[in-house]
Legacy VTK file of the C-alpha trace (Angstrom):
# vtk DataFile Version 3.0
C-alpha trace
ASCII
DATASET POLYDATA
POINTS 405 float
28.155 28.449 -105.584
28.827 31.102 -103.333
28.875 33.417 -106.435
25.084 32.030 -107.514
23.711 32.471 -103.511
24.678 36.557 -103.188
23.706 37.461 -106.725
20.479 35.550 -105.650
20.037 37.625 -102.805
20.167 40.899 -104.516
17.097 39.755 -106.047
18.347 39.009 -109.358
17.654 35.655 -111.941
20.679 33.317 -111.558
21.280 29.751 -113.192
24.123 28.465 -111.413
25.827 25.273 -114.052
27.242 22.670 -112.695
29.674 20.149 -114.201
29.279 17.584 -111.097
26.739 16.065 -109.240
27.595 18.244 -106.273
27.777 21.681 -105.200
31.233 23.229 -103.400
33.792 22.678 -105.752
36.762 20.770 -104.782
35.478 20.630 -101.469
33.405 18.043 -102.309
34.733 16.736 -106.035
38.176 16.749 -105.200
38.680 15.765 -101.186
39.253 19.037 -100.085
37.740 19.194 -97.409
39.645 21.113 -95.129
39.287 25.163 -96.725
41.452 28.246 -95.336
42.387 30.646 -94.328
39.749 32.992 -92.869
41.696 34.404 -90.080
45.251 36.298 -90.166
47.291 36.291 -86.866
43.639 35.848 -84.839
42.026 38.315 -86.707
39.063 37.217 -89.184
39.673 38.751 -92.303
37.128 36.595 -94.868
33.818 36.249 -93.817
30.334 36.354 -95.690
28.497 33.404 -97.373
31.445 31.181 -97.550
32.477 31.014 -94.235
28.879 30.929 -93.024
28.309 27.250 -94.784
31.981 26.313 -93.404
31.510 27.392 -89.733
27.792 26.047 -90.057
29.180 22.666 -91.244
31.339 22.718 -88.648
28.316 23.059 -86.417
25.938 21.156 -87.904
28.465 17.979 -87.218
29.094 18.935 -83.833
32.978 19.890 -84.552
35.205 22.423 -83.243
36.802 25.321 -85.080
40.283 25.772 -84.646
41.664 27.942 -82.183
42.718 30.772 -84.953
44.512 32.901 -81.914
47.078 29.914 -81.448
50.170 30.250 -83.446
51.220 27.444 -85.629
51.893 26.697 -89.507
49.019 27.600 -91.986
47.261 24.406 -92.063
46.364 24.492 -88.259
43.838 27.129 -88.777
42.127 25.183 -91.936
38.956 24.197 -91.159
37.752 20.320 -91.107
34.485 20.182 -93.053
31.955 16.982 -93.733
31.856 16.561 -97.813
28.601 15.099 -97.178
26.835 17.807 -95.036
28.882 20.418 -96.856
27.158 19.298 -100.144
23.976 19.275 -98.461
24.197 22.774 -96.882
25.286 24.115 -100.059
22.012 23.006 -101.896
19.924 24.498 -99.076
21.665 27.732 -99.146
21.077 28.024 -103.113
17.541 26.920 -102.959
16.575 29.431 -100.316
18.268 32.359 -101.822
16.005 31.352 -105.030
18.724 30.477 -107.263
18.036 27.813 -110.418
20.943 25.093 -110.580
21.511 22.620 -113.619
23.575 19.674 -112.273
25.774 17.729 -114.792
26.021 20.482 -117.729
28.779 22.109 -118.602
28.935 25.258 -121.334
29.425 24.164 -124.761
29.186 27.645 -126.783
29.630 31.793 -125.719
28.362 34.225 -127.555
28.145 37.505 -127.225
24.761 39.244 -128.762
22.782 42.339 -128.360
20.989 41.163 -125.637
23.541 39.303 -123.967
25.219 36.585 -123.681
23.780 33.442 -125.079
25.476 30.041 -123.900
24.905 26.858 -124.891
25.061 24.262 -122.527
25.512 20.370 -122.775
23.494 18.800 -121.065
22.550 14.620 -120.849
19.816 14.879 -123.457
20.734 17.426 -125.792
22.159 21.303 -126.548
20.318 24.019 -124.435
20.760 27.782 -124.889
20.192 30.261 -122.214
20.654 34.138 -122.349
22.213 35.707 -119.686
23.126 39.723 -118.971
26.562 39.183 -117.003
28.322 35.634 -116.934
30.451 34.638 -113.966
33.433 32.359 -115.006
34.042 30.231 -111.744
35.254 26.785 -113.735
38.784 27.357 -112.456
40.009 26.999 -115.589
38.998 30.001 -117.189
37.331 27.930 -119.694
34.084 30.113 -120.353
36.382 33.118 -120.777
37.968 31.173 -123.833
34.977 30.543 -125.125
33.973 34.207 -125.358
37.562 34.760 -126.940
38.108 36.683 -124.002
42.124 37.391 -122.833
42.967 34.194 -120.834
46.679 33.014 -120.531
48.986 29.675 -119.452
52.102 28.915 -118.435
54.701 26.507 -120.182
55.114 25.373 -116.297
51.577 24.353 -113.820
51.732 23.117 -110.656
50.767 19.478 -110.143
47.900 17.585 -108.991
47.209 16.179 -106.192
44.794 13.018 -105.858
43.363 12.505 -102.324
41.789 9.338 -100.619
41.954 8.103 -97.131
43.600 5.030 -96.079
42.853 2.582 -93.154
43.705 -0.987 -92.217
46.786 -0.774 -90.340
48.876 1.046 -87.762
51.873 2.917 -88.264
53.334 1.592 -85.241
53.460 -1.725 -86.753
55.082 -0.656 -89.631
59.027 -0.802 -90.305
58.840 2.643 -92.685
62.687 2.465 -93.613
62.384 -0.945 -94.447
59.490 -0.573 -96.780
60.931 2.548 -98.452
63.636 0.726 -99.327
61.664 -1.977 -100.784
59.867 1.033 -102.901
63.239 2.106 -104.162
63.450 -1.483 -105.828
59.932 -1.475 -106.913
60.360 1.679 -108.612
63.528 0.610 -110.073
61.798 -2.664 -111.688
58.829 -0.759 -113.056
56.584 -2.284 -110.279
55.926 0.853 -108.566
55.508 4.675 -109.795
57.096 7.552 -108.226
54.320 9.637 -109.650
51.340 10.022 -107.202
53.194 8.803 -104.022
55.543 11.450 -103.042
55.905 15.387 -103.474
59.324 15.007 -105.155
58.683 13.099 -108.381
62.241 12.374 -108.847
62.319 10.109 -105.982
60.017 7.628 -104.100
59.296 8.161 -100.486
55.760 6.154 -98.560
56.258 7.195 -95.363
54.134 10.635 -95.610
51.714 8.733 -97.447
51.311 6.521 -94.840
51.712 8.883 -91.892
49.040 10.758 -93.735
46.568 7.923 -94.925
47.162 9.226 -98.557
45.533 12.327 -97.556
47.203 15.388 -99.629
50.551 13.721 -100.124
51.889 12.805 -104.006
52.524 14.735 -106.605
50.919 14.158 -110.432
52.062 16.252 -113.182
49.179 18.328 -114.912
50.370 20.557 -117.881
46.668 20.644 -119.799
44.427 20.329 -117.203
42.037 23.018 -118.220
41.091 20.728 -120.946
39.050 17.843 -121.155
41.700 15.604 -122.730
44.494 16.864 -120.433
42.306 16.366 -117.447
41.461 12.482 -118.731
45.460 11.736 -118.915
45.910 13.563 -115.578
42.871 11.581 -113.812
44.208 8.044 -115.406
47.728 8.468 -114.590
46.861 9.360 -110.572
44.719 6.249 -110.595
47.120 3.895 -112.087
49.720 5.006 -109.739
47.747 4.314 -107.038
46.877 1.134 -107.914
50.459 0.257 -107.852
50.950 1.903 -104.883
48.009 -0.595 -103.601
49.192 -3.889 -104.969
52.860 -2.819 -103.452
52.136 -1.729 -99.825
49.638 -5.039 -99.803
52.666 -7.213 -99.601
54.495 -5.114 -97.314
54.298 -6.388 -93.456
51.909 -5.008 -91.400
49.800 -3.385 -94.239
48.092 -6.683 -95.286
44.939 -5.327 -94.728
45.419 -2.065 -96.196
42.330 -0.536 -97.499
41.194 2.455 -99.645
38.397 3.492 -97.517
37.617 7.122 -99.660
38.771 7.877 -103.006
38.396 11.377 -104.856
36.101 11.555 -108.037
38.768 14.049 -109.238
42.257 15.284 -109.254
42.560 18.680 -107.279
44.250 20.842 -109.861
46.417 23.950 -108.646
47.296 25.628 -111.743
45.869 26.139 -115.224
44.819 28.943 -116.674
44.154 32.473 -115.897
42.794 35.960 -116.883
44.572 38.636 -118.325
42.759 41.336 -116.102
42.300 45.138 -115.737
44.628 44.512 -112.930
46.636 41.781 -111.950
48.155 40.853 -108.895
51.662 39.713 -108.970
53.597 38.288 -106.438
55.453 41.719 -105.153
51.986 43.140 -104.921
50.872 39.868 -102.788
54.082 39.278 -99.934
54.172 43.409 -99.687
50.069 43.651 -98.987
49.762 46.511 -101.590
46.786 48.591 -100.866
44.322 48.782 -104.278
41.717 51.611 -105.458
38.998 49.484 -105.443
39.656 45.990 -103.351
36.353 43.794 -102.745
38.067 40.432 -100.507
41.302 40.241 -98.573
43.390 37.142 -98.689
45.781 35.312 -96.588
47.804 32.366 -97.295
51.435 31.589 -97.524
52.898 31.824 -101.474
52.449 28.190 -102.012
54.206 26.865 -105.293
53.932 22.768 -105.593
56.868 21.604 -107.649
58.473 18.669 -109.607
60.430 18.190 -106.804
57.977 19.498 -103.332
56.952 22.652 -102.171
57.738 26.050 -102.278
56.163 27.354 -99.068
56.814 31.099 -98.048
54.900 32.554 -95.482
54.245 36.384 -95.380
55.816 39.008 -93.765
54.388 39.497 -89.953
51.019 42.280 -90.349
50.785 41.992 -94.159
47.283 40.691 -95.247
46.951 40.961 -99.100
43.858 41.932 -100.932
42.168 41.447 -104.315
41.240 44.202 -106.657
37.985 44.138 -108.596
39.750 45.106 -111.856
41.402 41.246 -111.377
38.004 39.769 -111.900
37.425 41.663 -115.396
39.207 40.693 -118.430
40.417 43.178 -120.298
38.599 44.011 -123.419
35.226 42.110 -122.846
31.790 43.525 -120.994
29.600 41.408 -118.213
32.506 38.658 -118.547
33.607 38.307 -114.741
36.072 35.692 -113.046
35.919 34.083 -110.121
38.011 31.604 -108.416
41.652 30.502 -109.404
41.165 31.978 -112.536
41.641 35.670 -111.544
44.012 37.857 -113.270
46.858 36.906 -111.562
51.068 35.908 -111.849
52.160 32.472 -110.813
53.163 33.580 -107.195
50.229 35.418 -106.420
48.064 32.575 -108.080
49.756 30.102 -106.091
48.489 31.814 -102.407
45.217 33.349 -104.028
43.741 29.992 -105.726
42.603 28.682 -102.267
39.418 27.922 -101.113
38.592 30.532 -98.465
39.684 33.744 -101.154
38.035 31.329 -104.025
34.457 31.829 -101.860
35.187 35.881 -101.078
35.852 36.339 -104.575
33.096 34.469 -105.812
31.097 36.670 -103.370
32.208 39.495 -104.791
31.648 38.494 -108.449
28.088 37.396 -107.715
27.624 41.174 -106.121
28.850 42.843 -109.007
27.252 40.441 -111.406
23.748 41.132 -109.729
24.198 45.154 -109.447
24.921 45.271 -112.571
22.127 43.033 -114.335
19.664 44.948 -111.920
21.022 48.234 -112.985
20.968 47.394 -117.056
24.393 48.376 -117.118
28.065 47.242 -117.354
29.557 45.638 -114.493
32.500 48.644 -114.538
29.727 51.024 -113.989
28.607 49.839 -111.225
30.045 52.205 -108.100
32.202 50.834 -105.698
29.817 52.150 -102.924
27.329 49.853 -104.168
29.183 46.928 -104.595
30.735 47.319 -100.849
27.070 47.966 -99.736
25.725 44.722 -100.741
28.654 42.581 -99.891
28.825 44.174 -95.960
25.184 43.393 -95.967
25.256 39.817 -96.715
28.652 39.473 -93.690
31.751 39.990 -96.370
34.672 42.024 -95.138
35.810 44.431 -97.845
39.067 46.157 -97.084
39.616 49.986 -97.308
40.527 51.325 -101.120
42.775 53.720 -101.467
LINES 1 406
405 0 1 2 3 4 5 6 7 8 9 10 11 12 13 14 15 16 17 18 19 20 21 22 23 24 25 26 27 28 29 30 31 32 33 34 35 36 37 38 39 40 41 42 43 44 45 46 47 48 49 50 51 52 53 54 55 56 57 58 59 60 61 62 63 64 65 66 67 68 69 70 71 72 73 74 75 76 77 78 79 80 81 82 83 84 85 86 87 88 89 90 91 92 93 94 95 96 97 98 99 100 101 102 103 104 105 106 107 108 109 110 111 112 113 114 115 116 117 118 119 120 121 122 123 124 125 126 127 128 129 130 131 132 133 134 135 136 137 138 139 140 141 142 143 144 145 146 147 148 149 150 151 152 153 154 155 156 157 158 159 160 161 162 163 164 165 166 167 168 169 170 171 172 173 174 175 176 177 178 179 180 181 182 183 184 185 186 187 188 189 190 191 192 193 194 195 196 197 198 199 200 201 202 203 204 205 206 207 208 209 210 211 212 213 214 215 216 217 218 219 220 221 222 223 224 225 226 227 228 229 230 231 232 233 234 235 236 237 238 239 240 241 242 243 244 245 246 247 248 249 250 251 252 253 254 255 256 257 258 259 260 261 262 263 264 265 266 267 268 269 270 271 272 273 274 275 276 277 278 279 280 281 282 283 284 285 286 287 288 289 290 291 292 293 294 295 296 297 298 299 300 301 302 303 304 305 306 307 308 309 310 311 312 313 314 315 316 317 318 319 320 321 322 323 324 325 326 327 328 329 330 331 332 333 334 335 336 337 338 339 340 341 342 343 344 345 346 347 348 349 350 351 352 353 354 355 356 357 358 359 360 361 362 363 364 365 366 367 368 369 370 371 372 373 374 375 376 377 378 379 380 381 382 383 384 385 386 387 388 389 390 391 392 393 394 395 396 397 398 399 400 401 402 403 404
């Protein structure tokens, strides 16, 4: 989305397809509703479109930004948003930057031809085709990449899922939590109750952060295929089921009687699929050490965050280091006009892990949509297009672009 608004703004023709019903992503398909980081240690370091619909949100609602001067663990400076007004905002922003949007297609077919890419999209009454100059893979998944046969890679081991709702209809301080974990080790024991979905370590059950945190961002799902549409329908059923369970179980338990699922995610939020094999590529070492590139367009900050079988991996970086992205990780190798945007940057499984979060998702996207514009504008290839140009465009719509090297 945030891709589709600034390429919009340069003045060029942009289609911006959209597999939901809703604009912003996991934001609002998922239950994310809480992006970061835009600030390092007080200092804002992502800015631009993206942070202009979150701090307008914020606004809008009459809600308070964090203090992002205060000291504290990561999460403390994300930012609360409304799914509902986010949503909104999002389709007003498009709109008045004059971008077209197709809600509920998704790309069935890449080609590439002499004049350009042609896609075919799937929509609810038939195959369309469109042509387009430069395509902008934001799916996550790197899933219009494979289409083009462009150079996309997995790993044997992903990350898992999380699936997020909000529960209400009781109060922790009438709740014995020992007493109903152990009653969840015995329910787990007789097939009753899942493991999967309820806590972070999948190798052993544990309520009481789900219920401390009203299910919000708490179990664990495995999701080895998710960047395709069968692995995602096992991954979506299997979170569901579990919770379920974990209904029907806590319903019995005293003083959650009148337990109630009050939101429920349309979707899993996926960490880890697939990603690009780039002209660069960050890797983990280049992340933690804040290695300085050529030709950088977004910085990013966020702790290396690696979701296991059995929790998290959490490691935050070294006091002063703020990490940025190269533009040569939003090209795969080999191709011309393809770009990436999102988690799906050419990137190792450390670096991934920090870089596949919301705030860099929208500076990147900002970035690709700049490039992608410039260079359809131009007539040209999106590597020709100068680096003076690109920074030009992206300052001018609020984006901070770091110094190259």
């Amino acid at each position: 989305m945030v891709a589709a608004v600034q390429s919009a703004h340069v003045g060029v023709r942009t289609l911006l397809v959209e597999k939901n019903g809703t604009l912003g992503g996991t934001v609002t398909s998922a239950g994310v509703d809480f992006p970061g980081l835009f600030h390092a240690a007080g200092r804002q370091v992502i800015a631009g479109i993206g942070w202009g619909l979150v701090s307008r949100c914020v606004a809008e609602c009459g809600g308070a930004l964090p203090d992002f001067t205060r000291a504290g663990p990561h999460w403390t400076h994300q930012v609360r948003v409304n799914r509902a007004i986010f949503a909104a905002l999002c389709d007003e922003a498009l709109i008045s930057a004059g971008a077209d949007v197709l809600l509920h297609a998704m790309p069935a077919a890449v080609r590439e031809t002499d004049a350009g890419w042609r896609v075919t999209l799937c929509t609810k009454t038939g195959l369309r085709e469109v042509l387009a100059h430069v395509l902008i893979d934001a799916t996550g998944d790197a899933n219009v990449i494979s289409l083009a046969g462009g150079p996309v890679r997995t790993h044997a081991q992903t990350q898992p899922a999380t699936l997020i709702c909000r529960a209400t209809g009781y109060s922790l301080a009438d709740l014995d939590l020992e007493a109903i974990n152990r009653r969840a080790e015995s329910a787990v024991q007789s097939g009753q109750l899942d493991v999967v979905g309820v806590s972070r370590n999948m190798f052993r059950i544990n309520v009481r952060p789900w219920l401390q945190r009203g299910g919000d961002n708490v179990g664990h799902v495995p999701a080895p295929d998710a960047q395709t549409s069968e692995g995602r329908t096992q991954l979506e059923l299997v979170a569901r089921r579990s919770l379920l369970r974990l209904f029907r179980f806590l319903r019995t338990q005293p003083g959650l009687e009148g337990l109630q699922i009050e939101f429920l995610a349309s979707e899993c939020g996926v960490r880890e699929t697939a990603v690009i094999r780039g002209d660069e590529t960050v890797s983990g070492e280049d992340y933690v050490t804040g290695r300085a590139w050529r030709d950088p367009v977004c910085y990013s900050y966020y702790p290396i965050d690696l979701h296991t079988d059995e929790g998290l991996d959490c490691r935050s970086l070294p006091e002063g280091v703020v990490p940025s992205v190269p533009r040569g990780a939003l090209l795969p190798k080999g191709t011309r006009n393809l770009l990436a945007a999102g988690r799906c940057i050419s990137s190792d499984r450390e670096a991934n892990s920090a870089l596949r979060v919301q705030a860099t998702c929208m500076a990147v996207g900002q970035a690709a949509g700049a490039l992608a514009a410039l260079a359809a504008k131009g007539g040209q290839e999106c590597r020709a297009v100068p680096q003076a140009s690109l920074r030009q465009v992206l300052e001018a719509h609020g984006a901070i672009v770091p110094p190259g090297v």
